[in-house]
py3Dmol code that shows the C-alpha trace and the ligand (Angstrom):
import py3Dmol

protein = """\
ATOM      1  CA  UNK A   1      58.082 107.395 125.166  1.00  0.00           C
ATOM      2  CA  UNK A   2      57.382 104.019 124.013  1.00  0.00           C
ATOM      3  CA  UNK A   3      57.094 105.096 120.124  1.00  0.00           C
ATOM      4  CA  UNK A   4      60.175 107.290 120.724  1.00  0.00           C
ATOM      5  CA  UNK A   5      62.189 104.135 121.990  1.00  0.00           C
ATOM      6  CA  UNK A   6      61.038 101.891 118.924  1.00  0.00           C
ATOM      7  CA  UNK A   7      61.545 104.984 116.981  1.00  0.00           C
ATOM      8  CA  UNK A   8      65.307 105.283 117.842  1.00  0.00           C
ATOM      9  CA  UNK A   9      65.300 101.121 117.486  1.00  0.00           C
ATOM     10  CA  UNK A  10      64.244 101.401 114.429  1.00  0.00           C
ATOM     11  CA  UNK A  11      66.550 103.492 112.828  1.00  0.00           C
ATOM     12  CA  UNK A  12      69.762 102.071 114.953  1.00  0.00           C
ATOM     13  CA  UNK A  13      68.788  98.731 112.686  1.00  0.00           C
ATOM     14  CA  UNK A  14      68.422 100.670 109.511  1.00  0.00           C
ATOM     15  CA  UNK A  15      71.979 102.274 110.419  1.00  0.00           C
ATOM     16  CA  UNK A  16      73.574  98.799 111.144  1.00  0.00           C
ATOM     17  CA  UNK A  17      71.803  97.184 108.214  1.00  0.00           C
ATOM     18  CA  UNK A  18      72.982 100.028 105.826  1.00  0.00           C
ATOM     19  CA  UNK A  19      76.776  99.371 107.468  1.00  0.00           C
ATOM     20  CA  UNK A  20      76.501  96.435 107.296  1.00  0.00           C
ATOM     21  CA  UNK A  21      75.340  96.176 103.258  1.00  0.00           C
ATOM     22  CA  UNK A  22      78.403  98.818 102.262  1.00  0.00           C
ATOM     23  CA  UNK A  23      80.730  95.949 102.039  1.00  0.00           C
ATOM     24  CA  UNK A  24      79.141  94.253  99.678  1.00  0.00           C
ATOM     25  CA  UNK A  25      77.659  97.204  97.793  1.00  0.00           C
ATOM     26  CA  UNK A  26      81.461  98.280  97.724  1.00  0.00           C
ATOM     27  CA  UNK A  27      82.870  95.075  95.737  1.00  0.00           C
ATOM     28  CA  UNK A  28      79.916  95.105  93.691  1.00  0.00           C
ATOM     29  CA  UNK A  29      80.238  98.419  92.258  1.00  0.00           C
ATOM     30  CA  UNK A  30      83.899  97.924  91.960  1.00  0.00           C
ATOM     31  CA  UNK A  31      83.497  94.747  90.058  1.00  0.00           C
ATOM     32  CA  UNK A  32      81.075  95.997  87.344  1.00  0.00           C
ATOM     33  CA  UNK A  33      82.443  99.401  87.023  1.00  0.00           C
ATOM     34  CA  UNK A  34      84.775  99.903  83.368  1.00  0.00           C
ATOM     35  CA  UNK A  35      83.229  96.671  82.426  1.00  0.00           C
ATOM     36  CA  UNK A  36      82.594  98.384  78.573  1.00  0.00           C
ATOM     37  CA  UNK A  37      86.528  98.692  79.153  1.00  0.00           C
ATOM     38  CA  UNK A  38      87.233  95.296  79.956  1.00  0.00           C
ATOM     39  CA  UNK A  39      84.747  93.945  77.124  1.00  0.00           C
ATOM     40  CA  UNK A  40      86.676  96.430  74.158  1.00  0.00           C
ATOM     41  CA  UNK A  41      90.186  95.404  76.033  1.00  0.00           C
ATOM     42  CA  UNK A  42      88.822  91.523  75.337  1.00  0.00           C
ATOM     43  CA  UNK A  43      88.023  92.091  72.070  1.00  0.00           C
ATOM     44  CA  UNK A  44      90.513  94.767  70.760  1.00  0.00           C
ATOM     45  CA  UNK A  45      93.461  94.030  72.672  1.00  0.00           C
ATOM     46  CA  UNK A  46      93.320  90.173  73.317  1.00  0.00           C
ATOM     47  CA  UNK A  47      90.779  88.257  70.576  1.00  0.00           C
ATOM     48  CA  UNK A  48      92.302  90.474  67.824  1.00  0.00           C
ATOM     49  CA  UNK A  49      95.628  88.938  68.880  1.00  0.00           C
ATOM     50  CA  UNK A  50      94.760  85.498  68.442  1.00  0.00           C
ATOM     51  CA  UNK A  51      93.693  84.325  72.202  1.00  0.00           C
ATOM     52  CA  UNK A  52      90.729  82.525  71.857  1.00  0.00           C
ATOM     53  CA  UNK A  53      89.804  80.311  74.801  1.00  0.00           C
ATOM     54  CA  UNK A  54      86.327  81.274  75.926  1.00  0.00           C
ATOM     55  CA  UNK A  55      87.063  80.568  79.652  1.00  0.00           C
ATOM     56  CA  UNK A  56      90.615  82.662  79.679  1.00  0.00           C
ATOM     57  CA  UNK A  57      88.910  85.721  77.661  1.00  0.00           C
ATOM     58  CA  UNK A  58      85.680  85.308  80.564  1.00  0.00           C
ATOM     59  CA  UNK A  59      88.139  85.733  83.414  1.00  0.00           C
ATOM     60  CA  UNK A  60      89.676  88.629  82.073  1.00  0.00           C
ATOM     61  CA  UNK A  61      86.369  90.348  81.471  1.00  0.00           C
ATOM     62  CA  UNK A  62      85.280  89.312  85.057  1.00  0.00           C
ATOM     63  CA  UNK A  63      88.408  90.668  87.073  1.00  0.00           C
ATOM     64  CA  UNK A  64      88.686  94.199  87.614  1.00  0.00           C
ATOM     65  CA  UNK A  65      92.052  95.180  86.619  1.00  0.00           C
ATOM     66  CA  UNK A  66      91.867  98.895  87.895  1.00  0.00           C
ATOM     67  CA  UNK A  67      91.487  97.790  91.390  1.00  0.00           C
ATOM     68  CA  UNK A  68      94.787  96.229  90.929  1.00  0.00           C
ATOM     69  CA  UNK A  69      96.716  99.209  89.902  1.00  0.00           C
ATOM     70  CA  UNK A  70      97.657 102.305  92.048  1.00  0.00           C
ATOM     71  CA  UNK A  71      94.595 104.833  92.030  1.00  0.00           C
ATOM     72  CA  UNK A  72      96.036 107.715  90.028  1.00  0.00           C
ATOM     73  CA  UNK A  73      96.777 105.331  87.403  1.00  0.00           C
ATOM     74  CA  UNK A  74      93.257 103.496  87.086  1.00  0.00           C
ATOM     75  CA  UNK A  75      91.670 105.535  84.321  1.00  0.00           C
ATOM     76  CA  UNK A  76      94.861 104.071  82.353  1.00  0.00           C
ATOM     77  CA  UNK A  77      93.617 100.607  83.424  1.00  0.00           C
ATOM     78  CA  UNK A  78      92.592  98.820  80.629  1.00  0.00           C
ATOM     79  CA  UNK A  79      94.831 100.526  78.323  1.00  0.00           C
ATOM     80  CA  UNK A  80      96.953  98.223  75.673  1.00  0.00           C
ATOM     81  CA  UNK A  81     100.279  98.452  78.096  1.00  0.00           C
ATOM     82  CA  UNK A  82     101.991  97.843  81.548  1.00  0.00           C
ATOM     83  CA  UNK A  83     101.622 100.125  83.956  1.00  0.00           C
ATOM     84  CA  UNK A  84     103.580 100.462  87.284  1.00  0.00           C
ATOM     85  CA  UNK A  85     102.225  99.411  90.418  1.00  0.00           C
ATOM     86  CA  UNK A  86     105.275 101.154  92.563  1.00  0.00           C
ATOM     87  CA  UNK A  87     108.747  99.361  93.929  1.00  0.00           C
ATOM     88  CA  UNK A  88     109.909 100.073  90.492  1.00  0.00           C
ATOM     89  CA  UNK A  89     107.818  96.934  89.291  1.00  0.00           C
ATOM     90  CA  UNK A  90     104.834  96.654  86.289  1.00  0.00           C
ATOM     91  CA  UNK A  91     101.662  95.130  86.146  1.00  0.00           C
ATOM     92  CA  UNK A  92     101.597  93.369  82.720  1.00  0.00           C
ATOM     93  CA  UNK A  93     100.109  94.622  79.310  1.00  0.00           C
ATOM     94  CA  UNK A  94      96.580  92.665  79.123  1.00  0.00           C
ATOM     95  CA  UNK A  95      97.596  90.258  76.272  1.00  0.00           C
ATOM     96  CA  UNK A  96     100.293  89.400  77.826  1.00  0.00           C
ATOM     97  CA  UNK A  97      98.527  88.284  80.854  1.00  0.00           C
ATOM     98  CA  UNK A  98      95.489  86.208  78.498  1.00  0.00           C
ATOM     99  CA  UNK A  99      98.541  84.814  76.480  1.00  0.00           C
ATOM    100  CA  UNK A 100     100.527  83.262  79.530  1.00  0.00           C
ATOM    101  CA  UNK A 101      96.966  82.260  80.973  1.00  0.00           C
ATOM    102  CA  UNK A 102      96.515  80.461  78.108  1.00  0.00           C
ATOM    103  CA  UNK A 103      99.663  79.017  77.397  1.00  0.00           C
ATOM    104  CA  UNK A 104      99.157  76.587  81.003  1.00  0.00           C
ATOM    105  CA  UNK A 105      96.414  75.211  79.440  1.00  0.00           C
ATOM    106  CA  UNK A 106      93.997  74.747  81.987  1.00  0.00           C
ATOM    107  CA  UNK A 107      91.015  72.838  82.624  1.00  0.00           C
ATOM    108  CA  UNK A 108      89.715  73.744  86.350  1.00  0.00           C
ATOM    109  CA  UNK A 109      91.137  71.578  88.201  1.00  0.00           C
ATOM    110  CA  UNK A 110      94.615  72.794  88.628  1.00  0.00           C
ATOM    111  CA  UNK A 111      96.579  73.854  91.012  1.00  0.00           C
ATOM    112  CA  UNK A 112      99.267  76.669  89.755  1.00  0.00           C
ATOM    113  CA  UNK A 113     102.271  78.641  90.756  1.00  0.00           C
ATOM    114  CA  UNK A 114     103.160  82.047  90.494  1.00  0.00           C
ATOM    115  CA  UNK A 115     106.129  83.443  90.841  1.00  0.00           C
ATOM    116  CA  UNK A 116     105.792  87.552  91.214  1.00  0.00           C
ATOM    117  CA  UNK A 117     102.940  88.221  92.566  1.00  0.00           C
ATOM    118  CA  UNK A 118     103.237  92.023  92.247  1.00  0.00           C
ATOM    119  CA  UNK A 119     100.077  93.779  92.190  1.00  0.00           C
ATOM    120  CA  UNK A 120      98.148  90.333  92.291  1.00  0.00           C
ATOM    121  CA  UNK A 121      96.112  90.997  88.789  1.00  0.00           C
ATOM    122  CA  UNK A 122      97.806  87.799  87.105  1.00  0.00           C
ATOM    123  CA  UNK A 123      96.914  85.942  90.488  1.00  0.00           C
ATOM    124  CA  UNK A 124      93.135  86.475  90.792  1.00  0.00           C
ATOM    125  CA  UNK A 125      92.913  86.117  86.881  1.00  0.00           C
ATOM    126  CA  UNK A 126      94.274  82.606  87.119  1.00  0.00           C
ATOM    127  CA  UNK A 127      92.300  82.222  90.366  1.00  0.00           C
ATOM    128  CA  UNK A 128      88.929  82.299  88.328  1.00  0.00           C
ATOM    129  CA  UNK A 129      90.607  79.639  85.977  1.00  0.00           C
ATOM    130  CA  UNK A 130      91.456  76.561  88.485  1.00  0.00           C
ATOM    131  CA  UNK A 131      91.152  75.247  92.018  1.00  0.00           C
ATOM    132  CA  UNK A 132      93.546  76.714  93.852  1.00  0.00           C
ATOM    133  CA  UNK A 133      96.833  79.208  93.156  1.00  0.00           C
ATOM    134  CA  UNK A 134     100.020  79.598  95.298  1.00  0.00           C
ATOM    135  CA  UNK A 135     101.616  82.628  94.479  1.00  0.00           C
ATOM    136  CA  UNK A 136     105.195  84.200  95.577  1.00  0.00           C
ATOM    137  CA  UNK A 137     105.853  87.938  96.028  1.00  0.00           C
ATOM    138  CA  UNK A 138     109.246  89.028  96.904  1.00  0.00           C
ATOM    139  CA  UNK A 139     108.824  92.593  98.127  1.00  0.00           C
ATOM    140  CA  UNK A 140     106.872  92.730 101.398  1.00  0.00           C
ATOM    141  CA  UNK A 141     105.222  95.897 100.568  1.00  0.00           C
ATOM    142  CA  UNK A 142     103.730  94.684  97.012  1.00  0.00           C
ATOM    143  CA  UNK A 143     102.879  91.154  98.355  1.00  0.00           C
ATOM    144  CA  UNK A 144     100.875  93.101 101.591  1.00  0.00           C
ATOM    145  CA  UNK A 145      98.975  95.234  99.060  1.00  0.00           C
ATOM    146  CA  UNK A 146      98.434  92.306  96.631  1.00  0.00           C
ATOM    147  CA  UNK A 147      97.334  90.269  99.342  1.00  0.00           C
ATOM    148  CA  UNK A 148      94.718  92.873 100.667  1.00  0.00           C
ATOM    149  CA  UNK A 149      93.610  93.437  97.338  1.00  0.00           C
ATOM    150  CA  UNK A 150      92.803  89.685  96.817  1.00  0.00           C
ATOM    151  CA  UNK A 151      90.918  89.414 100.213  1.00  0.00           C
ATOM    152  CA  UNK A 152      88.793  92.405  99.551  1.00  0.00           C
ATOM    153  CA  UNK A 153      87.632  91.078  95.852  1.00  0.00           C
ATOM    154  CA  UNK A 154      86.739  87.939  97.767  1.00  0.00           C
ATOM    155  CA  UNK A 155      89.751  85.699  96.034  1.00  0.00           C
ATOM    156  CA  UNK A 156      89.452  82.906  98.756  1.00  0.00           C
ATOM    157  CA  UNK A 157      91.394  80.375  96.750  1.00  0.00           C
ATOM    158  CA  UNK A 158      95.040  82.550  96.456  1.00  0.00           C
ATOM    159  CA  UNK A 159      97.194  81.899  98.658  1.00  0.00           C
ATOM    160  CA  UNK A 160     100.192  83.690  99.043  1.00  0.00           C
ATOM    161  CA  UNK A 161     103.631  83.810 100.741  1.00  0.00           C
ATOM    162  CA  UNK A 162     106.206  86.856 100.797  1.00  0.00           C
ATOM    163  CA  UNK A 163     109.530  85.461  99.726  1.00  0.00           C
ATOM    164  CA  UNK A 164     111.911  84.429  97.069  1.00  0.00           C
ATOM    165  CA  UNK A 165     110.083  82.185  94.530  1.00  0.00           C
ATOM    166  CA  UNK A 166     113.439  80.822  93.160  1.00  0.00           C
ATOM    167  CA  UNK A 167     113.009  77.241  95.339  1.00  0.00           C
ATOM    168  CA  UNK A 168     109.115  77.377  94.485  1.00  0.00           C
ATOM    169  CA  UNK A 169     106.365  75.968  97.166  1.00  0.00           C
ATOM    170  CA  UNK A 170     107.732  72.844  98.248  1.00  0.00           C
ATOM    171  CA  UNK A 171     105.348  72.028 101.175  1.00  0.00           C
ATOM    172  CA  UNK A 172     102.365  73.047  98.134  1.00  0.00           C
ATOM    173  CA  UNK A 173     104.350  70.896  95.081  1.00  0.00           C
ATOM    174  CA  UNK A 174     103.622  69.389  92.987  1.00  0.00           C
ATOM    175  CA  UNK A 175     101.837  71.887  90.438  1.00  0.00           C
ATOM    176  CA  UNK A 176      99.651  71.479  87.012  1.00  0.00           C
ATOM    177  CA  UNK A 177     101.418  74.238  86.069  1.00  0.00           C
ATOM    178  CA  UNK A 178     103.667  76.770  87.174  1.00  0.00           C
ATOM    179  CA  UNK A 179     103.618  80.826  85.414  1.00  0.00           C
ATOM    180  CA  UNK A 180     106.573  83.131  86.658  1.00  0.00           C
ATOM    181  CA  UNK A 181     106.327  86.905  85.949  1.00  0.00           C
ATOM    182  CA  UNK A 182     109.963  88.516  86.727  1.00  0.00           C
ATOM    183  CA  UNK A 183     112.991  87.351  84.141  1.00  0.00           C
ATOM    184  CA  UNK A 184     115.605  84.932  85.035  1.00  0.00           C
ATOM    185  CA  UNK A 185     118.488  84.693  83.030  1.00  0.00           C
ATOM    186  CA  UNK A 186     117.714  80.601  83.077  1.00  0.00           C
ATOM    187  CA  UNK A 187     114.907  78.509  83.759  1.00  0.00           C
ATOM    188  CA  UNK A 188     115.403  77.289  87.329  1.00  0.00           C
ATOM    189  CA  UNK A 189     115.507  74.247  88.168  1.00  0.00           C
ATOM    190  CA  UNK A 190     114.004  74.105  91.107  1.00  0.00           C
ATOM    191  CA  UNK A 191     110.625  74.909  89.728  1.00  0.00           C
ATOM    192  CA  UNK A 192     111.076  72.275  86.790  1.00  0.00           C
ATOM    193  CA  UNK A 193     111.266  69.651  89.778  1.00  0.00           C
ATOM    194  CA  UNK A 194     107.775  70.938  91.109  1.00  0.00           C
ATOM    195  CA  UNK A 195     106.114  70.366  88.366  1.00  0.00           C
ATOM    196  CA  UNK A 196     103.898  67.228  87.630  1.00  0.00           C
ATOM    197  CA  UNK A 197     104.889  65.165  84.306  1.00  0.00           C
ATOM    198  CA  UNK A 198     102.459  66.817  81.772  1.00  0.00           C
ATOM    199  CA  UNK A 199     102.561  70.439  83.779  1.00  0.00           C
ATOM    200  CA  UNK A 200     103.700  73.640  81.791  1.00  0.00           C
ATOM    201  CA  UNK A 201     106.258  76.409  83.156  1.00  0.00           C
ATOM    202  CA  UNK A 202     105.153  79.382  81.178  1.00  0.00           C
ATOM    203  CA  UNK A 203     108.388  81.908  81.918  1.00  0.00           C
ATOM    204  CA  UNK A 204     110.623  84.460  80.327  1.00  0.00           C
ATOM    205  CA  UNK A 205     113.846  84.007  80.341  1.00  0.00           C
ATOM    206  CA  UNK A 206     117.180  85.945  79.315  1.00  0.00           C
ATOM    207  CA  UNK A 207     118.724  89.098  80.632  1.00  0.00           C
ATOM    208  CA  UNK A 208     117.508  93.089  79.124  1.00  0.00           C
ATOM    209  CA  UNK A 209     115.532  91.420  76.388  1.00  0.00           C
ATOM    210  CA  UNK A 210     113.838  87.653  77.320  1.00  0.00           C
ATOM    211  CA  UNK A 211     111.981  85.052  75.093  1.00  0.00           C
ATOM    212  CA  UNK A 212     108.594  83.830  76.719  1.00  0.00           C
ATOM    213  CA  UNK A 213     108.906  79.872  77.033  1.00  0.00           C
ATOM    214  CA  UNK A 214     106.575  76.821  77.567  1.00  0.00           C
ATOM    215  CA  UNK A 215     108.377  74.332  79.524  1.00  0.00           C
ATOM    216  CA  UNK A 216     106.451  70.949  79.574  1.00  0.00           C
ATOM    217  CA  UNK A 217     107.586  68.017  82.023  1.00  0.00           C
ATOM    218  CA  UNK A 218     107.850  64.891  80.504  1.00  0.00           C
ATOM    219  CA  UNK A 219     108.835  61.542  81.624  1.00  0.00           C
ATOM    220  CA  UNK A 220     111.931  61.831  80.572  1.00  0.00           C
ATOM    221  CA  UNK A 221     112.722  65.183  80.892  1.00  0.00           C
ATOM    222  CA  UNK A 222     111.324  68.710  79.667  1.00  0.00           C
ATOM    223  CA  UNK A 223     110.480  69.701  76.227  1.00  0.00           C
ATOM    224  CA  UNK A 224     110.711  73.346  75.207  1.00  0.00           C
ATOM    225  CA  UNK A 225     109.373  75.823  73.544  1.00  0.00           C
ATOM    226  CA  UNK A 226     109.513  79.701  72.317  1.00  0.00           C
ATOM    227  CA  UNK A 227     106.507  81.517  71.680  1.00  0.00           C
ATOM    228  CA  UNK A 228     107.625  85.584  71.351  1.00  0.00           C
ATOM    229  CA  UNK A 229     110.015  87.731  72.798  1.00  0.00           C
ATOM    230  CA  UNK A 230     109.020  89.611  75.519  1.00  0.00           C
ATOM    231  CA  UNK A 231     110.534  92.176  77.967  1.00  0.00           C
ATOM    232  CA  UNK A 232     109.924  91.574  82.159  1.00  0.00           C
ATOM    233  CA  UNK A 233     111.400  92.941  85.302  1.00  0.00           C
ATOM    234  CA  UNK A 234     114.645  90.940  86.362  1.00  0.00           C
ATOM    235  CA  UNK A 235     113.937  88.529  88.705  1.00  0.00           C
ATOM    236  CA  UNK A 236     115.856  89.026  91.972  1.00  0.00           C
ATOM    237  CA  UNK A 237     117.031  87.438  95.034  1.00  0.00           C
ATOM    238  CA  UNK A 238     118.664  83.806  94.827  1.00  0.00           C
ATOM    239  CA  UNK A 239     118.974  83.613  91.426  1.00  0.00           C
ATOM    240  CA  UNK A 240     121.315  86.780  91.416  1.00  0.00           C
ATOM    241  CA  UNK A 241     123.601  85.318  93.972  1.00  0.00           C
ATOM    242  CA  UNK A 242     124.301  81.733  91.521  1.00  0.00           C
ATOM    243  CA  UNK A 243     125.632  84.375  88.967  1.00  0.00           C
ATOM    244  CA  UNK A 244     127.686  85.899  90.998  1.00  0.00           C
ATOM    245  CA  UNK A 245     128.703  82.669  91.807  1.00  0.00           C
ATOM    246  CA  UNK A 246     129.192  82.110  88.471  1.00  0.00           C
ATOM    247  CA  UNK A 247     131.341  84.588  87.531  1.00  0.00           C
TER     248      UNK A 247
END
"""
ligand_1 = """\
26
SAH
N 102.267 89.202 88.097
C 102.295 90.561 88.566
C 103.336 91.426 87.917
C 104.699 90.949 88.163
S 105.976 92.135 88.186
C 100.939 91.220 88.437
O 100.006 90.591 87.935
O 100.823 92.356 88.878
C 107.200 91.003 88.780
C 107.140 90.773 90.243
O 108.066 89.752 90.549
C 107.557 91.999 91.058
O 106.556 92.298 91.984
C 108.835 91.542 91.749
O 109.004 92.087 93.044
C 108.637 90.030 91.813
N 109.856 89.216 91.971
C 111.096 89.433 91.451
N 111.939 88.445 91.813
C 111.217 87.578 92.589
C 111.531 86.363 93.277
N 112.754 85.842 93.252
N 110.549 85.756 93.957
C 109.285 86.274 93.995
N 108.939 87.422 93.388
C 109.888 88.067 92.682
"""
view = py3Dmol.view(width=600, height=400)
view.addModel(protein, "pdb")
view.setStyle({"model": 0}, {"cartoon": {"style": "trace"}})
view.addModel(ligand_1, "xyz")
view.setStyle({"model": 1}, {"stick": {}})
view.zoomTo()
view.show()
C-alpha cells in the first residue's frame, strides 16, 4: 500500500515535471528548427546584398521567421520574398527587413518605434538589437496574433499598442530611432517630432510605388535621404483622412 502510494507519487511528479518542461522544450525546438535556412537566407539573400553589420545579420539568424508567418505558409519562410500574413497585409522580403534594421544604426541602447507591427517579425528582430521597442499595429486581429507570438518567443522588451501609428507614442517619445513598415504618401510629421536630434526615421514613402528614406533629426531640422525604391502596403487610418482633406 505504502509502495503503491509513493508509486503513484512518483509518477504524478514525473507527469507535472514533464508538463511542466513542454514549454520550454516547445520554444526551444521552435527556435533552432530551419536554422540551415536562416544561415543560407543570411548569407545568400542578405550578405550577398551588401548588409554587413555582424550584430543585424546575428539577429536575423537568431529569430525564427516561420513562427511569424501563418502555418501553411512556413515551409516558404525563409524564401527571398514577402509573404502574407492575412488582413490582406505582407510580412517583408528578408533583405528588406536586415536593410531597414540597418539603416537605424543601432548600438544597444536604443529605444525604437515601429509603425506596422503586422506579423511582429520586424519587431522581435529589432528587439534583439536595442533596449526596448514600442511598436503600433493597426488591425486588432494582426496586432493580437503579433502580440501572442512575441510573448510566446519570450520577447519581454516589445511592447505594443493596437492603434493608428500616424501620431506615434507620445507618452513613450522621444525615440533613437523610429522604422515604419506601411507607405504614406508623406513623411508625417508627427513622428519627425518624436524623434531625438541624431535619431533616424527609416520609411517608405509615395503612393503604388514608394522610395525607402532615412530621415535624420538635426538641430535644425531633418536631413534626407533615398536609398532604393521599394513597394509597401498603404498605410491607413489618419493619414487617409488629411488627403481627403486635401483634396
Ligand atoms: N512589420 C511587419 C509587416 C508590416 S505590413 C512585419 O514584420 O510583419 C504593414 C502593417 O502596417 C500592416 O499590418 C498594417 O495593418 C499596418 N498599418 C497600416 N497603417 C497603419 C497605421 N496607420 N498605424 C499602424 N499600423 C498600420
Amino acid at each position: 500500500m505504502i509502495w503503491r502510494n509513493s508509486g503513484n507519487r512518483r509518477r504524478v511528479w514525473l507527469v507535472g515535471c514533464l508538463l511542466l518542461a513542454m514549454g520550454p522544450m516547445r520554444l526551444w525546438a521552435q527556435t533552432n528548427a530551419f536554422l540551415d535556412q536562416r544561415r543560407s537566407m543570411v548569407e545568400e539573400q542578405i550578405v550577398r546584398r551588401g548588409v554587413s553589420e555582424s550584430k543585424v545579420l546575428g539577429a536575423m539568424e537568431e529569430v525564427p521567421r516561420h513562427v511569424f508567418v501563418p502555418e501553411p505558409l512556413r515551409d516558404q519562410a525563409y524564401a527571398d520574398g514577402p509573404l502574407s500574413i492575412g488582413s490582406g497585409q505582407t510580412i517583408s522580403q528578408p533583405y528588406i527587413v536586415a536593410l531597414m534594421t540597418s539603416l537605424l544604426e543601432l548600438n544597444g541602447d536604443e529605444k525604437v518605434l515601429e509603425i506596422g507591427t503586422g506579423s511582429g517579425y520586424q519587431a522581435a528582430v529589432l528587439s534583439r538589437l536595442v533596449k526596448d521597442v514600442y511598436t503600433i499595429e493597426i488591425r486588432q486581429e494582426l496586432g493580437q496574433k503579433a502580440q501572442k507570438t512575441l510573448n510566446e518567443l519570450g520577447y519581454t522588451n516589445v511592447h505594443m499598442r493596437i492603434g493608428d501609428g500616424y501620431q506615434g507614442w507620445p507618452e513613450a517619445a522621444p525615440f533613437d530611432g523610429i522604422m515604419v513598415t506601411a507607405a504614406p504618401d508623406r513623411v508625417p510629421e508627427p513622428l519627425v517630432d518624436q524623434l531625438k536630434v541624431g535619431g533616424k526615421l527609416v520609411i517608405p514613402v509615395g503612393n503604388f510605388f514608394q522610395d525607402l528614406l532615412v530621415v535624420t533629426k538635426t538641430a535644425d531640422g531633418i536631413e534626407q535621404r533615398e536609398i532604393i525604391p521599394v513597394r509597401f502596403v498603404p498605410m491607413i487610418g489618419e493619414v487617409e483622412g488629411d488627403k481627403a482633406g486635401d483634396r
